[in-house]
LOTOR-105710 format. One record per residue: residue number from 1; x, y, z of N, C-alpha, C in turn. Coordinates in nm, 2 decimals, decimal comma. Layout:
# residues N
i/neast/nnorth/nup/caeast/canorth/caup/ceast/cnorth/cup
NUM/X/Y/Z/X/Y/Z/X/Y/Z
...
***
This chain:
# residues 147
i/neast/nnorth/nup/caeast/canorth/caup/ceast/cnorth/cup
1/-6,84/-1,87/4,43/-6,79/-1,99/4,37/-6,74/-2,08/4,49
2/-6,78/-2,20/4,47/-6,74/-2,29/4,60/-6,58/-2,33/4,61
3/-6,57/-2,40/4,66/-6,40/-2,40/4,72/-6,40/-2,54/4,60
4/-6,27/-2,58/4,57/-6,26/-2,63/4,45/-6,17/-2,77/4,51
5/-6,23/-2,89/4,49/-6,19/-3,03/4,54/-6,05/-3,05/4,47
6/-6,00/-3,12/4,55/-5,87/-3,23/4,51/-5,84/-3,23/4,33
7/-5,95/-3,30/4,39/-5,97/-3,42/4,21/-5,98/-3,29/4,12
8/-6,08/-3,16/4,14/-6,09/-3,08/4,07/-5,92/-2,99/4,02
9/-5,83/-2,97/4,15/-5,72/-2,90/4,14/-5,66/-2,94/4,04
10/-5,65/-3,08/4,03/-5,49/-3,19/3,99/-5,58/-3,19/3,88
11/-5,71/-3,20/3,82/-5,76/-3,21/3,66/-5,73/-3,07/3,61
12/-5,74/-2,96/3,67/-5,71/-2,80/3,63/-5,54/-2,80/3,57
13/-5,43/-2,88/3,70/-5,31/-2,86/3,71/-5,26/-2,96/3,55
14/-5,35/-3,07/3,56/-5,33/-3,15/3,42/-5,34/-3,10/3,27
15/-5,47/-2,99/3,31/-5,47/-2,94/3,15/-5,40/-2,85/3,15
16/-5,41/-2,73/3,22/-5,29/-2,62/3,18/-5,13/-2,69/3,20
17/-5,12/-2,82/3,22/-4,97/-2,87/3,15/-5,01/-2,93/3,00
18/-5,12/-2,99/2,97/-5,11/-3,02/2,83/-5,11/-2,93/2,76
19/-5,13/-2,81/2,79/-5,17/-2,68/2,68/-5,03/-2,62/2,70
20/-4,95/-2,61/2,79/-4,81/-2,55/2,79/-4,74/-2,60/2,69
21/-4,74/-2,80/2,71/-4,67/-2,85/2,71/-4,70/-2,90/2,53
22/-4,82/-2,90/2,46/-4,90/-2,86/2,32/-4,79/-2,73/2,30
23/-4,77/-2,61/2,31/-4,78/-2,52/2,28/-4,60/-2,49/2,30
24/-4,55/-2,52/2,36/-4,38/-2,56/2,36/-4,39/-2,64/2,23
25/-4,42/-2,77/2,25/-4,38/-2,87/2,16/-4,44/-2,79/2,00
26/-4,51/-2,74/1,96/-4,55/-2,72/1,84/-4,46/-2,57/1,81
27/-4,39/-2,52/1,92/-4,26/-2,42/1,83/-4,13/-2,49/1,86
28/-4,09/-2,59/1,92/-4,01/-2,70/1,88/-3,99/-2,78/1,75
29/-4,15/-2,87/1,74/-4,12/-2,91/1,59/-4,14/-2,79/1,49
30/-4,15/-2,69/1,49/-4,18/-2,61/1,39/-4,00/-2,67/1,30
31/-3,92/-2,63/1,38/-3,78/-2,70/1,29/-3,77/-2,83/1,21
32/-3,91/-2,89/1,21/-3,92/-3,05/1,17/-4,03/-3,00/1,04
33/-4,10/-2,90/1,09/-4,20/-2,83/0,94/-4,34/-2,93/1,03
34/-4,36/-2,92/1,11/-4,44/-3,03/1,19/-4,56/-2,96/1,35
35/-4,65/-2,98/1,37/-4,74/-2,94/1,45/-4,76/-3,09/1,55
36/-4,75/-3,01/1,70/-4,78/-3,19/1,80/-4,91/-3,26/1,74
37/-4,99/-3,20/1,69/-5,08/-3,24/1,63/-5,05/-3,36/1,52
38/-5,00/-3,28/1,45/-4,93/-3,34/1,32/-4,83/-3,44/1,34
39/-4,70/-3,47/1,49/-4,67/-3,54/1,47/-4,74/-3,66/1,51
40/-4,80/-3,60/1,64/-4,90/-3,72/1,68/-4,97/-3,80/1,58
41/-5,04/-3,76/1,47/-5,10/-3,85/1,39/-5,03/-3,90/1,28
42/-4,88/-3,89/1,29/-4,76/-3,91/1,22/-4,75/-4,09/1,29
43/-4,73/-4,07/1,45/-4,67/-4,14/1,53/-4,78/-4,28/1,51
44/-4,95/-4,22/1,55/-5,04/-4,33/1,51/-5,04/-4,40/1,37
45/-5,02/-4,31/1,30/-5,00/-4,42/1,14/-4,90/-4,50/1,16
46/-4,76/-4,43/1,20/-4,70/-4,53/1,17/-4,71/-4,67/1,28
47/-4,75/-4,68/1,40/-4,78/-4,79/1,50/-4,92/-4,89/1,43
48/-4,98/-4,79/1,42/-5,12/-4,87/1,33/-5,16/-4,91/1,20
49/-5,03/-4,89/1,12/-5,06/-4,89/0,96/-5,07/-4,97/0,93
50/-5,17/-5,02/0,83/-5,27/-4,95/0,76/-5,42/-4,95/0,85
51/-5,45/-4,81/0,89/-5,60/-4,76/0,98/-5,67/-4,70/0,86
52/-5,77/-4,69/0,91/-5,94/-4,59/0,85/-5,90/-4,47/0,92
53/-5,95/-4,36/0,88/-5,97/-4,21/0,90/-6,07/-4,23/1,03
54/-6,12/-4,26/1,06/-6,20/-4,29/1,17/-6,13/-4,36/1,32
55/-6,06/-4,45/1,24/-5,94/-4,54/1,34/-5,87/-4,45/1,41
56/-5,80/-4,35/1,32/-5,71/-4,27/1,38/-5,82/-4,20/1,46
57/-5,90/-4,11/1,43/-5,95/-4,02/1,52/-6,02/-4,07/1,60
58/-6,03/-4,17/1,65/-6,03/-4,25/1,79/-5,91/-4,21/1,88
59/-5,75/-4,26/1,79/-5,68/-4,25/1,89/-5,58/-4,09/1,92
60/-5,62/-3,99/1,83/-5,57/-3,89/1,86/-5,67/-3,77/1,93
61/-5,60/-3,63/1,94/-5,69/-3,54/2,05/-5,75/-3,47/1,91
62/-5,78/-3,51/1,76/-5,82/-3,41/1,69/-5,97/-3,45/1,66
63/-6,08/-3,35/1,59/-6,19/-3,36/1,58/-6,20/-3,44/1,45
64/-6,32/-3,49/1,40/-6,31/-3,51/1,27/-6,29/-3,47/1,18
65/-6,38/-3,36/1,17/-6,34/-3,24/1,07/-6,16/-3,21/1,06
66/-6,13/-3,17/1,21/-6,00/-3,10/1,20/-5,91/-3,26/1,11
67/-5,91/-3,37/1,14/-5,80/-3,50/1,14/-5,87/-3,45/0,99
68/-5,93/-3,50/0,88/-5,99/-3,48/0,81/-5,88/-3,34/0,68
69/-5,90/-3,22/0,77/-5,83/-3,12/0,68/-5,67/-3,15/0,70
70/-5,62/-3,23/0,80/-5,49/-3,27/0,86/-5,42/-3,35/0,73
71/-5,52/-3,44/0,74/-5,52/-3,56/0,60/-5,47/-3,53/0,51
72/-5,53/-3,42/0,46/-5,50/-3,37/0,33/-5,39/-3,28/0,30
73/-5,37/-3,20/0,44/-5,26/-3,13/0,42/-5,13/-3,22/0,42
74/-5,15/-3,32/0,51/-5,06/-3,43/0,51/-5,03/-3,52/0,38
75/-5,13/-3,56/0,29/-5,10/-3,63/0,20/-5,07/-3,51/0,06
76/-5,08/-3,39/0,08/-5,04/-3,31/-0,01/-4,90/-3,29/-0,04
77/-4,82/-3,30/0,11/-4,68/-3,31/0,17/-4,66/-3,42/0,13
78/-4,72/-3,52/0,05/-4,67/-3,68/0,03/-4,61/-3,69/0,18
79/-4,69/-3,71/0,26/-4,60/-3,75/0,43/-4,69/-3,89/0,43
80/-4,80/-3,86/0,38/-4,93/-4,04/0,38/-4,97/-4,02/0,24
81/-5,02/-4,14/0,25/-5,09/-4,22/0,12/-5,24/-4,25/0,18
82/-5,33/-4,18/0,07/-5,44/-4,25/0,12/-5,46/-4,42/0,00
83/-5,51/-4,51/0,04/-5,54/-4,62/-0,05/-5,67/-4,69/-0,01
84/-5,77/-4,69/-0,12/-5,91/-4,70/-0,09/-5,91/-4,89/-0,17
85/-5,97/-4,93/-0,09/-6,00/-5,09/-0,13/-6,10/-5,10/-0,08
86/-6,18/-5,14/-0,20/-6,38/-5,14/-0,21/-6,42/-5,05/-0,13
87/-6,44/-5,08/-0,01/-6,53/-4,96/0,03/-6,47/-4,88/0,17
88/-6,34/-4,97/0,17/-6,23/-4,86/0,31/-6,14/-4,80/0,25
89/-6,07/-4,71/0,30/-6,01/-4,59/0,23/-5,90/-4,60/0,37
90/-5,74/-4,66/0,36/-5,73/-4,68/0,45/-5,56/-4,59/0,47
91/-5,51/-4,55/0,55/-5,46/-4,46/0,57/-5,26/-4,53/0,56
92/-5,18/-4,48/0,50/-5,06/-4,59/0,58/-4,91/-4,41/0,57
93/-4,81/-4,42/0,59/-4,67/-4,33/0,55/-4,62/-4,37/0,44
94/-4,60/-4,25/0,37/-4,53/-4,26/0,27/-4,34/-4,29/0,30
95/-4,26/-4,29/0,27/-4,12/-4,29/0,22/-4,08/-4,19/0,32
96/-4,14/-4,10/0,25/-4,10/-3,89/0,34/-4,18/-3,90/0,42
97/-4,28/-3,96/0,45/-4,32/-3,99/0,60/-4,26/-4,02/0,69
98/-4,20/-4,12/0,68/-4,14/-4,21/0,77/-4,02/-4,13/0,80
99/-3,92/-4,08/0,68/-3,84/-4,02/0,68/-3,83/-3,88/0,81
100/-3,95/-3,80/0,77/-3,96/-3,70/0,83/-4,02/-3,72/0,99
101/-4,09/-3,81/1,04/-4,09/-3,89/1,16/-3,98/-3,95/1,24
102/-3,91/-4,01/1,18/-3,76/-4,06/1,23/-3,68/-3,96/1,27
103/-3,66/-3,83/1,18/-3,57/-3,72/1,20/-3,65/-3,64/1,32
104/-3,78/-3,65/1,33/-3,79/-3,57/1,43/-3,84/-3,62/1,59
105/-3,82/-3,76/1,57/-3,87/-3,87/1,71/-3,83/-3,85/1,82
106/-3,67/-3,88/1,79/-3,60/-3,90/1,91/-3,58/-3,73/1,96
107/-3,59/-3,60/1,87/-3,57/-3,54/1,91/-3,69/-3,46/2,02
108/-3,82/-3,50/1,97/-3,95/-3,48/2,00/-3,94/-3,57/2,20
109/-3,93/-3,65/2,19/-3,93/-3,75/2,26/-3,82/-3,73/2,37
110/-3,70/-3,63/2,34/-3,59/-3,58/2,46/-3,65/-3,44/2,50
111/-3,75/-3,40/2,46/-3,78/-3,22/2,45/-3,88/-3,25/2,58
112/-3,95/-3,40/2,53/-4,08/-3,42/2,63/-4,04/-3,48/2,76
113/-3,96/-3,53/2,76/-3,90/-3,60/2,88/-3,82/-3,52/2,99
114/-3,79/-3,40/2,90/-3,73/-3,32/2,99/-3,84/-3,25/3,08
115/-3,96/-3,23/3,05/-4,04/-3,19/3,15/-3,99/-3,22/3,24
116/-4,01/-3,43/3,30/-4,03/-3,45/3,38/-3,88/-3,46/3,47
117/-3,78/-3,46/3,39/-3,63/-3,48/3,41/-3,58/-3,36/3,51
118/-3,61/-3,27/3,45/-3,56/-3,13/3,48/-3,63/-3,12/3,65
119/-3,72/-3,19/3,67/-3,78/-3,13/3,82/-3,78/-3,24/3,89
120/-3,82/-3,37/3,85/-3,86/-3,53/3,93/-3,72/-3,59/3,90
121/-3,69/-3,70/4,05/-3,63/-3,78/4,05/-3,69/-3,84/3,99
122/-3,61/-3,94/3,97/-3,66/-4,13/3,88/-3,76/-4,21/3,96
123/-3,77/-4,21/4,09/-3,88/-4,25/4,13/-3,96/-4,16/4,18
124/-3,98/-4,03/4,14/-4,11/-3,99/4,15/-4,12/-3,96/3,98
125/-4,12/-3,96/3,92/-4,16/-4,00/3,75/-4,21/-4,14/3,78
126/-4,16/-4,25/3,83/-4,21/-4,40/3,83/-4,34/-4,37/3,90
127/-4,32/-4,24/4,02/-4,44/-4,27/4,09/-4,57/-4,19/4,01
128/-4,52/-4,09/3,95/-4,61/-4,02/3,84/-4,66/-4,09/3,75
129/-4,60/-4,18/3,69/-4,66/-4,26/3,58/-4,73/-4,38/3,63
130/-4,74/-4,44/3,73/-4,80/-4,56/3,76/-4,91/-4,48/3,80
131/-4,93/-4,35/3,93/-5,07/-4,29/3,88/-5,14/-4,26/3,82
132/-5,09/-4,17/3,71/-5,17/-4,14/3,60/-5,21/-4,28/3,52
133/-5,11/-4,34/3,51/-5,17/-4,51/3,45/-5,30/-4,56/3,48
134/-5,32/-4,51/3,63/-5,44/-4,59/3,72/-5,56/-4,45/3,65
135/-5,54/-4,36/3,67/-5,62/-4,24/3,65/-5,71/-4,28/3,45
136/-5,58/-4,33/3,43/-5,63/-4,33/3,28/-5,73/-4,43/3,28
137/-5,63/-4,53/3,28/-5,72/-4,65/3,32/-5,87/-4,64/3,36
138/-5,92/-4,56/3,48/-6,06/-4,54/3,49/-6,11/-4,49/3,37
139/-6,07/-4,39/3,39/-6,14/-4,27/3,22/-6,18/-4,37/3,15
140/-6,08/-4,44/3,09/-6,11/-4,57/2,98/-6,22/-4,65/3,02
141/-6,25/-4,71/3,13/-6,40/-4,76/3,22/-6,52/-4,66/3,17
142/-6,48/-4,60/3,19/-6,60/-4,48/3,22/-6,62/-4,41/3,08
143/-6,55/-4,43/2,98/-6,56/-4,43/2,85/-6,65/-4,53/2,77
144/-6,59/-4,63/2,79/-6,64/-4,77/2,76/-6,79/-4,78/2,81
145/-6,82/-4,74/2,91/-6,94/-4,75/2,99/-7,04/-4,66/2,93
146/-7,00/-4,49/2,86/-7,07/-4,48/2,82/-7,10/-4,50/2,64
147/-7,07/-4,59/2,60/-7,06/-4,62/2,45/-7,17/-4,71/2,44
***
């Protein structure tokens, strides 16, 4: 196996933090009755409401199928409402959505921040996040490019 580049290390070092950092947070909200999954597509409805089932799975990390069975377990929970007008079917939070979103935000949102709290000064988080900003930023190029 050849010796493994830069770019290759820090994309290796990126996923095995998303997957820690997935896998913490989803026995944290379990106290919220909630999956990062789950709240993620909590978080998109409520910023984007009223979206298509297709809208959302644009902006989150789930498949279609999976956002799909998400849906339903979600609107079974009355956490969404689906509402179909002629021929869109469009997604928005219910009441207990919103509800159950709000109670678990700020707490979701202090759990995640601690990552970078607990080890980075404030300007090396500034300097982390202006990177990855740039990093994403490409991806998004190079997405777009191939559509």
């Amino acid at each position: 196996m050849k010796k493994n580049t830069l770019g290759s290390l820090i994309w290796l070092r990126i996923t095995r933090f998303t997957h820690q950092s997935n896998k913490l947070s989803n026995e944290f909200l379990k106290q919220y009755d909630l999956t990062a999954a789950q709240f993620d597509v909590l978080i998109q409805i409520s910023t984007y409401e009223p979206l298509t089932q297709s809208e959302l799975a644009e902006k989150v990390t789930v498949t279609q199928g999976g956002i799909s069975r998400m849906l339903t377990r979600l609107e079974k929970d009355k956490l969404i409402q689906r509402k179909q007008e002629w021929k869109t079917k469009t997604i928005s939070l219910t009441t207990k959505g919103r509800k159950k979103l709000d109670q678990a935000f700020k707490a979701q949102l202090a759990f995640q921040s601690s990552f970078f709290e607990d080890c980075l000064t404030k300007k090396e988080q500034k300097t982390l996040l202006s990177l990855m900003s740039r990093v994403q930023k490409n991806s998004e190029k190079k997405l777009s490019k191939n559509r």
